[in-house]
VOPAGU-2260 file (C-alpha; in pm, 1 decimal, decimal comma):
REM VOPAGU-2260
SITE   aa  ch    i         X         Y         Z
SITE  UNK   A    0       0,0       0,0       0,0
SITE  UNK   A    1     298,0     207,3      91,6
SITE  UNK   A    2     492,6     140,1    -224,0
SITE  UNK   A    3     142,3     224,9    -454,8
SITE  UNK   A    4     102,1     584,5    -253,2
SITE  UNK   A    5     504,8     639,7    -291,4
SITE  UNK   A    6     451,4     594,8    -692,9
SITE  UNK   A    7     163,0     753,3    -705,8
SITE  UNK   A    8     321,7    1089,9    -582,8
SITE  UNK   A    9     604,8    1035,0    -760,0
SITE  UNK   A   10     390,8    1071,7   -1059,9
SITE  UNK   A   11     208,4    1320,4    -971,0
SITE  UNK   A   12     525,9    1521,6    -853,0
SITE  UNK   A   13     683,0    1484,9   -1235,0
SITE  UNK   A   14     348,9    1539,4   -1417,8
SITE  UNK   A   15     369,8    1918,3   -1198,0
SITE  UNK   A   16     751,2    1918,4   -1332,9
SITE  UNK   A   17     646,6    1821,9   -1683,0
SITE  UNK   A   18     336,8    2110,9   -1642,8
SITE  UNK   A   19     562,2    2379,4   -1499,1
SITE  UNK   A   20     801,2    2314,4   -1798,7
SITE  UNK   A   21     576,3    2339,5   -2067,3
SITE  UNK   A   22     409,1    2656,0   -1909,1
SITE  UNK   A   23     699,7    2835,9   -1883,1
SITE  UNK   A   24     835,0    2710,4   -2265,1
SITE  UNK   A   25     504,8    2779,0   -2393,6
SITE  UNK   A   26     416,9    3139,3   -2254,5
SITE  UNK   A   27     663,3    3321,9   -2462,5
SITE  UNK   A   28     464,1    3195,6   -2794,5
SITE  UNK   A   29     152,8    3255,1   -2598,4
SITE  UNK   A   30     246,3    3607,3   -2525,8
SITE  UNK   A   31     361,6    3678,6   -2905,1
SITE  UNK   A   32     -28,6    3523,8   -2972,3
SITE  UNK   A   33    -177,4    3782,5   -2819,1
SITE  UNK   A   34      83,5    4077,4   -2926,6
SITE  UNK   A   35     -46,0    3982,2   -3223,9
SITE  UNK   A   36    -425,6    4121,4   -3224,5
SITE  UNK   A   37    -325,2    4361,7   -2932,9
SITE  UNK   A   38    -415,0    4751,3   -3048,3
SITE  UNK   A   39     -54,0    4934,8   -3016,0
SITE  UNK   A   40    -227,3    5179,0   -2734,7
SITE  UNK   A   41    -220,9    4843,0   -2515,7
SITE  UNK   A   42      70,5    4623,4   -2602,7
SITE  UNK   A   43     304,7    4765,2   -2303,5
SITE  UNK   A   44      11,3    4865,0   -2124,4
SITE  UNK   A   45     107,9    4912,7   -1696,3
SITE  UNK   A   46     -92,9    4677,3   -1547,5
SITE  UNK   A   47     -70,7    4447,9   -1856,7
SITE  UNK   A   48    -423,9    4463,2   -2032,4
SITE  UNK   A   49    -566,8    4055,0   -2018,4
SITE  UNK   A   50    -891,9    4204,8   -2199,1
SITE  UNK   A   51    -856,9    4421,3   -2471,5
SITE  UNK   A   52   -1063,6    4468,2   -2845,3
SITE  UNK   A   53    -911,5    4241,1   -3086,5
SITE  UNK   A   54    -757,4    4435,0   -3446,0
SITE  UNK   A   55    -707,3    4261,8   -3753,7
SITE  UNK   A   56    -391,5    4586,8   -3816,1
SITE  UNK   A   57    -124,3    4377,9   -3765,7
SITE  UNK   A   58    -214,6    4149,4   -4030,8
SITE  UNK   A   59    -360,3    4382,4   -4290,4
SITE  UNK   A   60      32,8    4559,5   -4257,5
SITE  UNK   A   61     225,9    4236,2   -4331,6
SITE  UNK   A   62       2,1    4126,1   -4619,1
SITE  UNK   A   63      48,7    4475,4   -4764,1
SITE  UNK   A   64     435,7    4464,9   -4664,2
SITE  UNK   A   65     450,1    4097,8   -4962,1
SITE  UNK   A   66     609,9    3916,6   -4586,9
SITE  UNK   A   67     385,5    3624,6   -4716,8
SITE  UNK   A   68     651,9    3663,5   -5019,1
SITE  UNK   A   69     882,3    3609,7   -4840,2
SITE  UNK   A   70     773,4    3344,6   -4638,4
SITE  UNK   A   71     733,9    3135,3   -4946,0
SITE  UNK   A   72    1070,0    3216,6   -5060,8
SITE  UNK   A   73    1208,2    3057,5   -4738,2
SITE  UNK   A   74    1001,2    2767,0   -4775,5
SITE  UNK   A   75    1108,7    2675,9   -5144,3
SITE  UNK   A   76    1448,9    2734,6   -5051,5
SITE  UNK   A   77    1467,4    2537,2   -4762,9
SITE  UNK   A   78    1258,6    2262,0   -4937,5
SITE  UNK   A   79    1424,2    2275,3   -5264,5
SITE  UNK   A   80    1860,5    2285,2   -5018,0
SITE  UNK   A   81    1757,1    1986,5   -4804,7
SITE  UNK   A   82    1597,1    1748,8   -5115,3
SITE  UNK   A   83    1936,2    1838,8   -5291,7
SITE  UNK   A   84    2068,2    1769,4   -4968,1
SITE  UNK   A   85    1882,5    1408,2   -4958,2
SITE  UNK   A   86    1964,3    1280,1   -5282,3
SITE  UNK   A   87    2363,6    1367,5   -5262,8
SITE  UNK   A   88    2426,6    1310,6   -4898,4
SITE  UNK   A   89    2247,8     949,3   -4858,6
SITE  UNK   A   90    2462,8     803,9   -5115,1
SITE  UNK   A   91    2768,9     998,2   -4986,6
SITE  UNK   A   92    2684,8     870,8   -4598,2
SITE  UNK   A   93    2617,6     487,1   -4735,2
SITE  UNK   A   94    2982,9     523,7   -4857,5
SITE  UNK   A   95    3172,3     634,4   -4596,7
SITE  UNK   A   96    2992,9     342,6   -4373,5
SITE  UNK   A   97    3073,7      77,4   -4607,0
SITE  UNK   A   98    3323,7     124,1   -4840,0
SITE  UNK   A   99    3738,1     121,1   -4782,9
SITE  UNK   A  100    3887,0     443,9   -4979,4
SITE  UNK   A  101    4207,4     626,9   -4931,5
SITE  UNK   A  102    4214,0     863,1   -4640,7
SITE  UNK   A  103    3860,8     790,9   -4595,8
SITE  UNK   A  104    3883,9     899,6   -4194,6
SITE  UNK   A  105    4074,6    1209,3   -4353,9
SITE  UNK   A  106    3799,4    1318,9   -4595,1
SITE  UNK   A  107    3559,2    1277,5   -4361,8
SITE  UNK   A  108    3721,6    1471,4   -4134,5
SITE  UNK   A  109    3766,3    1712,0   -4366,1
SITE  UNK   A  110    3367,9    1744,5   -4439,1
SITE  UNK   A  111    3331,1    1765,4   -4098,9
SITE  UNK   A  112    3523,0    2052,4   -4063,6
SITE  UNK   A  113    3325,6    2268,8   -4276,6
SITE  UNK   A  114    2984,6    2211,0   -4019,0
SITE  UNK   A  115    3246,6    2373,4   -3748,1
SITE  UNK   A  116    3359,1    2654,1   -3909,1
SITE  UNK   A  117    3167,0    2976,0   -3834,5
SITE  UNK   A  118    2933,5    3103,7   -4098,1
SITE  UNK   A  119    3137,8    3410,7   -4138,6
SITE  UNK   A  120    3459,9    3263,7   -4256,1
SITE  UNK   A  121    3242,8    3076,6   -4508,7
SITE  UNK   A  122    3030,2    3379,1   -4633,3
SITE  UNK   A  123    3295,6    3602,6   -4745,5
SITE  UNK   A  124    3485,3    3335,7   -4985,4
SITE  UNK   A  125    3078,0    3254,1   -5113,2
SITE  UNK   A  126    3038,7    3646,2   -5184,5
SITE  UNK   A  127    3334,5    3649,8   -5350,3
SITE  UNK   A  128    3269,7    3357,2   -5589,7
SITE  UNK   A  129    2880,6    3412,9   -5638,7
SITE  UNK   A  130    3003,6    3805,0   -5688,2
SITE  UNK   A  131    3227,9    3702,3   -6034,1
SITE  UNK   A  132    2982,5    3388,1   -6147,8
SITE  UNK   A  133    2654,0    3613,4   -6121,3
SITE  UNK   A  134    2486,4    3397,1   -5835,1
SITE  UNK   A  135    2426,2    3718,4   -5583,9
SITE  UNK   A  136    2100,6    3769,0   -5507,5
SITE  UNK   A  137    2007,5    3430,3   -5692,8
SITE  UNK   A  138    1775,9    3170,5   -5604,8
SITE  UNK   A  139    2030,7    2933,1   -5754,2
SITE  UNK   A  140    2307,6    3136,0   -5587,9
SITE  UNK   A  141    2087,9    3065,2   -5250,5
SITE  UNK   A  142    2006,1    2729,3   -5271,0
SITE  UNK   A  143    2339,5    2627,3   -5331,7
SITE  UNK   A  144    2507,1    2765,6   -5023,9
SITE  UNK   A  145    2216,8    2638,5   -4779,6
SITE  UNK   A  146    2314,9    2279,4   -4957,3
SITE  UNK   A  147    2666,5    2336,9   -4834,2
SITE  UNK   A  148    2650,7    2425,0   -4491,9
SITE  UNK   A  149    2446,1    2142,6   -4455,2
SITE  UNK   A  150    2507,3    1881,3   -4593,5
SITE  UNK   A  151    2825,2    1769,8   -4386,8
SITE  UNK   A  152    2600,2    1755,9   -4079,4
SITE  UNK   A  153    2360,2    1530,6   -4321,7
SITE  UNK   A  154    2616,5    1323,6   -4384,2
SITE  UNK   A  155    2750,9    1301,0   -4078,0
SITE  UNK   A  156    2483,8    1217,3   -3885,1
SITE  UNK   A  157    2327,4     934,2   -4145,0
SITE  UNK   A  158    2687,9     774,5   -4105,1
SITE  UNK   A  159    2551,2     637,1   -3830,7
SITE  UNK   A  160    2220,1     521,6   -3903,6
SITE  UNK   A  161    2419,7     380,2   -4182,0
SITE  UNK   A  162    2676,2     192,7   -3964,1
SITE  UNK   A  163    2420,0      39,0   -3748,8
SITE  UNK   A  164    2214,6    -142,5   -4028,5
SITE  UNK   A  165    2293,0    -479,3   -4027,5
SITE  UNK   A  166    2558,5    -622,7   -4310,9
SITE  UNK   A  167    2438,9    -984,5   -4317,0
SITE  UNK   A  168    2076,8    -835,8   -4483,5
SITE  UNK   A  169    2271,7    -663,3   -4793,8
SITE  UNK   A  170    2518,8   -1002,2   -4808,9
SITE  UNK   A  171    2182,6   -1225,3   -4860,7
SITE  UNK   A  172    2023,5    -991,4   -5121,2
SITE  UNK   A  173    2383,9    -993,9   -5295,9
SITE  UNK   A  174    2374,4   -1394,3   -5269,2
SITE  UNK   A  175    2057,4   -1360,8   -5440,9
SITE  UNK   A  176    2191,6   -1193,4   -5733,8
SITE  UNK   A  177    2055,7    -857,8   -5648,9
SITE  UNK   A  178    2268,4    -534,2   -5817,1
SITE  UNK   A  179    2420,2    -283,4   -5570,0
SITE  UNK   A  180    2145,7     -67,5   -5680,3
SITE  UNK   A  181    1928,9    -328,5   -5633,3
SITE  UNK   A  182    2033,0    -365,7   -5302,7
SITE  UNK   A  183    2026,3       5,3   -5212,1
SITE  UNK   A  184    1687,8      99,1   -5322,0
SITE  UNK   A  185    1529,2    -236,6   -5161,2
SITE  UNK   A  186    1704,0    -286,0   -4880,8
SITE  UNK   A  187    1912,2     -43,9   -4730,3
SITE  UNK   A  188    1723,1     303,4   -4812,0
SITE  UNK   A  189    1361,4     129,8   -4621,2
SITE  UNK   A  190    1549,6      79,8   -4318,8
SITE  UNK   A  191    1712,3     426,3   -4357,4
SITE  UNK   A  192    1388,2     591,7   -4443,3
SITE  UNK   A  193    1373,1     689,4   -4036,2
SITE  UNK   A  194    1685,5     839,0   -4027,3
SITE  UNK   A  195    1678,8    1008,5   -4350,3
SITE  UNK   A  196    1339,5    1197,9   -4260,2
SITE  UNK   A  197    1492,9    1296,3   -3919,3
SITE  UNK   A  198    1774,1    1413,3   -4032,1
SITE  UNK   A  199    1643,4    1581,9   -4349,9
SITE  UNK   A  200    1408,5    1780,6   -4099,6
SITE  UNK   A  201    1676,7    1899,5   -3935,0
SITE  UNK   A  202    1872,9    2044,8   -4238,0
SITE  UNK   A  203    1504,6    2194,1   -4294,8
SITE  UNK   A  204    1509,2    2377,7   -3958,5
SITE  UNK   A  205    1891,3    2477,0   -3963,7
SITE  UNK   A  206    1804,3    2623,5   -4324,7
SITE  UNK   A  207    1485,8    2762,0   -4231,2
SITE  UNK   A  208    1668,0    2929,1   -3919,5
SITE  UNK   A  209    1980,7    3054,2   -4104,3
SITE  UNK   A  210    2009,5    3462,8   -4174,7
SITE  UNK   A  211    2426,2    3532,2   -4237,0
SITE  UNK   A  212    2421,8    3363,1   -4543,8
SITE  UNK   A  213    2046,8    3465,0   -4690,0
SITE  UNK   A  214    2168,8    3836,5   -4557,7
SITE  UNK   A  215    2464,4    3843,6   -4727,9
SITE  UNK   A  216    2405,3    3607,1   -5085,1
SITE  UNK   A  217    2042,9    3723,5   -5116,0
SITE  UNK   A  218    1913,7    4113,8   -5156,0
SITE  UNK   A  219    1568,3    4217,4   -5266,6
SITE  UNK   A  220    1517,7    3933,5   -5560,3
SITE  UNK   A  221    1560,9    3689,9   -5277,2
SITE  UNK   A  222    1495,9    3794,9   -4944,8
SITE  UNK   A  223    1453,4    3494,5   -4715,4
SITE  UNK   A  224    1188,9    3570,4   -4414,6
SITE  UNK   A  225    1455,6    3613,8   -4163,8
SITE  UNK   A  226    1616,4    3888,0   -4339,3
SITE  UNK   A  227    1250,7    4088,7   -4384,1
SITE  UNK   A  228    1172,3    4082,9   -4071,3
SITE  UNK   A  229    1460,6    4382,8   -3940,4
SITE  UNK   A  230    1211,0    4587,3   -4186,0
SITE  UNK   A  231     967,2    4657,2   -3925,2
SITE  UNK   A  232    1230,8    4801,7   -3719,6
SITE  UNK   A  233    1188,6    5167,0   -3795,0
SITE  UNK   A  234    1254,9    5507,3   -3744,5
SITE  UNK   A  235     922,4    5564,5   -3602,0
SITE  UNK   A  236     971,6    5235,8   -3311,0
SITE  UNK   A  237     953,0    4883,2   -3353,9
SITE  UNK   A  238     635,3    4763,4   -3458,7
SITE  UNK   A  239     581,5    4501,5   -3248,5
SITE  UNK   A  240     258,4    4392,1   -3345,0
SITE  UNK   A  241     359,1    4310,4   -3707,0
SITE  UNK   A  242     694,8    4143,1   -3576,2
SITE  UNK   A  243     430,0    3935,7   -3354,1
SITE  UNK   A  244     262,9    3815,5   -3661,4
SITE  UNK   A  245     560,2    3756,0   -3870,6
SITE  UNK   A  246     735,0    3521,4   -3562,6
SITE  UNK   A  247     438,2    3335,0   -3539,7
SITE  UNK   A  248     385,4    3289,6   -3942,9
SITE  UNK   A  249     743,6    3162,8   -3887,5
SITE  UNK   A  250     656,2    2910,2   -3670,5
SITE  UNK   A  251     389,0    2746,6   -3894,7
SITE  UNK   A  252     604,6    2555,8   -4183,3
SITE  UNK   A  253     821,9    2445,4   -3901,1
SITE  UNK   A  254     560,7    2292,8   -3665,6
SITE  UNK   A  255     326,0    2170,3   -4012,3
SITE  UNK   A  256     674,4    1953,1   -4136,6
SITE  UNK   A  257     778,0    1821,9   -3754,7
SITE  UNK   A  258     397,1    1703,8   -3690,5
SITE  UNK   A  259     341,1    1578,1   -4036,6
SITE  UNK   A  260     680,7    1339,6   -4023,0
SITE  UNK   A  261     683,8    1308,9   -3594,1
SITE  UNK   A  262     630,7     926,3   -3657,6
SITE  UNK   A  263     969,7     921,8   -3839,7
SITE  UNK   A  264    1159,9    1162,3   -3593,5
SITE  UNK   A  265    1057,6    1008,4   -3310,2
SITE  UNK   A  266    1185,2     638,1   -3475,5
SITE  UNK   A  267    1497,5     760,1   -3628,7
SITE  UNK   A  268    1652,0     981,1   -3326,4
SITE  UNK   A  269    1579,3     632,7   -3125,8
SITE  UNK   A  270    1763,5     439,2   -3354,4
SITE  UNK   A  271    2123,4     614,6   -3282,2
SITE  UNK   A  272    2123,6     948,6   -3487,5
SITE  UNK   A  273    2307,3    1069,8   -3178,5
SITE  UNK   A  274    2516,9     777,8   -3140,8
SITE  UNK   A  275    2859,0     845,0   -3165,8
């Protein structure tokens, strides 16, 4: 009876930890809900202002602003870097798991070391290039340099979801007489389908995220959403409201691709994305 009373506070004492966590991760997005139908006479109100008369302002100024523009500009970039992303880096990660090369630890090191570097050292050199090939302010140009920065953390990380699939499966479809590709497309990329979708979704978010390289490559052909949104800092104040709306717009694509694919996330960071 003792032991069934001990458990059942014990549960009860992490649900309150597991409450108080999500209450206090969730109230900045809650507040930026409400900043963003607040009237600008009441969004730094003193006593804050619970009850106030909704306005539709906020929105009306963005949609006149084109940020919807730009918010599918980010989302066909992002899309368009991390499928490039998919179809180069999955073959690229089978190798390095399977296959003896020359200097193979030293390549990979080598791609590796690109992931680390900060985004400035790698911006300037990308200027330069794009500035003498005609790929500034490019959604080529763009693309491109979001494929770069990520796909040695692509590869990297499906090294390991490579590496932990089992060789003995590809040996009996190769003692069947199945072709390599054979043998990729029917065996080895369904059991990486997990990890791919994970990891793909996290190039996604690091792309959707990233403002250095969208500030400095792109301009006003190709503005990403991140780099709009320092427009609605102006001389007149910060309009708050707007930036409210904008954040949370931002939020959408992100949330819509993570719920839509959770079933694969959830099964390919459990099968040892984060293993060493």
């Amino acid at each position: 009876m003792q032991t069934s009373d001990s458990s059942s506070r014990s549960t009860l004492f992490w649900t309150g930890i597991t409450v108080l966590y999500a209450v206090v991760v969730l109230f900045p997005i809650f507040w930026m809900g409400t900043m963003m139908f607040k009237p600008n006479e009441t969004m730094f109100a003193r006593p804050t202002e619970w009850f106030f008369t909704p306005t539709l302002d906020h929105f009306a100024y963005v949609i006149e602003a084109g940020f919807h523009w730009n918010l599918f500009t980010s989302f066909l970039l992002c899309t368009l870097s991390t499928g490039l992303i998919v179809l180069i880096g999955t073959p690229a990660a089978y190798a390095f798991a399977r296959f003896e090369m020359k200097a193979k630890d030293d390549l990979f090191l080598f791609i590796l070391a690109s992931r680390m570097a900060p985004p400035v050292c790698l911006v300037i050199p990308f200027y330069l290039i794009y500035s003498q090939i005609g790929l500034l302010d490019s959604f080529l140009g763009l693309t491109l340099a979001y494929m770069t920065f990520n796909l040695s953390f692509y590869i990297w990380v499906l090294r390991s979801f490579c590496r932990d699939l089992p060789v003995e499966l590809e040996e009996a479809a190769a003692l069947e007489g199945w072709s390599r590709l054979q043998i990729l497309r029917r065996v080895v990329f369904p059991l990486l389908r997990n990890g791919i979708v994970a990891t793909a979704v996290l190039c996604f978010i690091f792309a959707w995220n990233e403002f250095l390289f969208a500030f400095m490559l792109g301009g006003r052909t190709v503005e990403t959403l991140p780099v709009s949104i320092p427009k609605l800092i102006t001389a007149q104040g910060v309009r708050w409201g707007e930036m409210a709306v904008v954040g949370m717009i931002s939020l959408v694509p992100v949330l819509a691709v993570v719920f839509v694919l959770q079933r694969h996330i959830v099964r390919g960071l459990t099968m040892g994305a984060v293993k060493g």
